[in-house]
FINU-134277 format. One line per 2 residues: number of its first residue (from 0); their letters; for each residue x, y, z of C-alpha. Coordinates in Angstrom, 1 decimal, always signed. Layout:
NUM	A	X/Y/Z  ...
REM end
This chain:
0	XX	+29.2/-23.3/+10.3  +28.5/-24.8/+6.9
2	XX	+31.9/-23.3/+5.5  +34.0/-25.1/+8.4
4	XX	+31.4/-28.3/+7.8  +32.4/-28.4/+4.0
6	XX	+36.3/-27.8/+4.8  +35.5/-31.0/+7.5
8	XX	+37.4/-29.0/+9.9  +35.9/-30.8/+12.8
10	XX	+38.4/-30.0/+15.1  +37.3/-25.9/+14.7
12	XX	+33.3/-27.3/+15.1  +34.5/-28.9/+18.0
14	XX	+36.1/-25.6/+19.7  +32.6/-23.9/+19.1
16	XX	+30.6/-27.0/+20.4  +32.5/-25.9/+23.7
18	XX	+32.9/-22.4/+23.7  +30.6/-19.4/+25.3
20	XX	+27.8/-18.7/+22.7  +24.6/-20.8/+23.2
22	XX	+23.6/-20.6/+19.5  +27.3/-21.3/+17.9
24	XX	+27.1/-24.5/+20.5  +23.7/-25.4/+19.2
26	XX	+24.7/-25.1/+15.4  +27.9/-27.0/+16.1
28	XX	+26.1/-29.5/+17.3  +23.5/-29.5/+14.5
30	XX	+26.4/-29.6/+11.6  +29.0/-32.5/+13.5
32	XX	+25.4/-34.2/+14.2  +24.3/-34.0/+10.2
34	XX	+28.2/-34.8/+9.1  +27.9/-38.1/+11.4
36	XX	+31.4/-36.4/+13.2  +29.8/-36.3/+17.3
38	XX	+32.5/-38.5/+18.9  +31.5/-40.2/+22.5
40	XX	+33.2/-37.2/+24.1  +31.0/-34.7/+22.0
42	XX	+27.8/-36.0/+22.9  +28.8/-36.0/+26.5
44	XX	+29.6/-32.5/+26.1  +26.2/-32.4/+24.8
46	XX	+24.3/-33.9/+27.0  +26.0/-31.7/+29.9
48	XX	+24.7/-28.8/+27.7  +21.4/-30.0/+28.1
50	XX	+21.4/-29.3/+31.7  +22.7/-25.5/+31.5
52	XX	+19.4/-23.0/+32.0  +19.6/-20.7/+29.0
54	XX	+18.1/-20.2/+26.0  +19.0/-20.3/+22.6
56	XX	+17.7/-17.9/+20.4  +17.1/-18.8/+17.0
58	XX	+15.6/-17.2/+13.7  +12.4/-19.6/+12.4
60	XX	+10.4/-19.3/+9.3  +7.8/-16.6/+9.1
62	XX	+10.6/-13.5/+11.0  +10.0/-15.0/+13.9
64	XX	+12.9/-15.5/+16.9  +12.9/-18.3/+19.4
66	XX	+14.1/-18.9/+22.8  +14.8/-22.4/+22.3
68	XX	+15.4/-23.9/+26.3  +19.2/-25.5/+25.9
70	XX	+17.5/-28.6/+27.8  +14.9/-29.6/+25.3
72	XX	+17.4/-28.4/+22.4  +20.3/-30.5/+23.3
74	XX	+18.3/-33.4/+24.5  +17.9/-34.5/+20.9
76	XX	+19.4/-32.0/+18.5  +17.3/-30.7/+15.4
78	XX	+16.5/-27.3/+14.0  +13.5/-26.0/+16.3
80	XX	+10.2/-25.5/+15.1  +7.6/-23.4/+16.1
82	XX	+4.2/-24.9/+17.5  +2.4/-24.8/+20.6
84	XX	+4.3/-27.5/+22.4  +7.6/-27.3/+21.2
86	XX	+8.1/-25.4/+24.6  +9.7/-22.6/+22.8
88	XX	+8.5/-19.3/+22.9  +8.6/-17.2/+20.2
90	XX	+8.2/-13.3/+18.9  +8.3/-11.2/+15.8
92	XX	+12.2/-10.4/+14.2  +10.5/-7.0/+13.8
94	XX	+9.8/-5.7/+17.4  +13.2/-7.1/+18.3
96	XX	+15.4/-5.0/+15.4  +15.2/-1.6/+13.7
98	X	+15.3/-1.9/+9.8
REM end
C-alpha cells in the first residue's frame, strides 16, 4: 500500500478500497485517508463498508493479532489499538502461526 501511496496511484488504492479482502479495504482506506485522496464516492463506499459484519484482522504491537469489527473500523478510520474497549478482540501471533 505504501509503494502504490508514494507512486500516488490512487486509482489502484481505489480498486482495493473495493475489492474482496477486508484488510486490503481497511489499508486502502487508511493510506487515501492519510494522502487526503478519499473522494465523496470513496467515503460512501466506506461508510457502506461499515455496515458489512466481518472482521478485520490486523497485526498490533506486542505479536498480537486483532479482529478489528469492519463497523467500528470504517466508522472512523485509524490504525486499531488494543485496549479493553476498543471492541476488538485480540490473541497472541504465536498460537496462530508456526515459526
Amino acid at each position: 500500500m505504501a509503494t502504490l501511496e508514494r507512486a500516488k496511484r490512487y486509482d489502484l488504492l481505489r480498486g482495493v478500497l473495493r475489492g474482496p479482502n477486508p484488510e486490503g479495504r481497511a489499508l486502502a482506506t487508511l493510506a487515501l485517508e492519510e494522502a487526503g485522496e478519499l473522494t465523496a464516492d470513496d467515503r460512501h463506499t466506506v461508510k457502506a463498508l461499515a455496515q458489512v459484519p466481518v472482521a478485520i484482522e490486523v497485526a498490533a504491537e506486542d505479536d498480537m493479532v486483532m479482529d478489528w469489527p469492519s463497523s467500528r473500523f470504517f466508522s472512523r478510520p485509524r490504525w486499531p489499538v488494543a485496549s479493553p474497549a476498543s471492541g476488538a478482540s485480540a490473541r497472541g501471533a504465536s498460537s496462530s502461526s508456526q515459526p
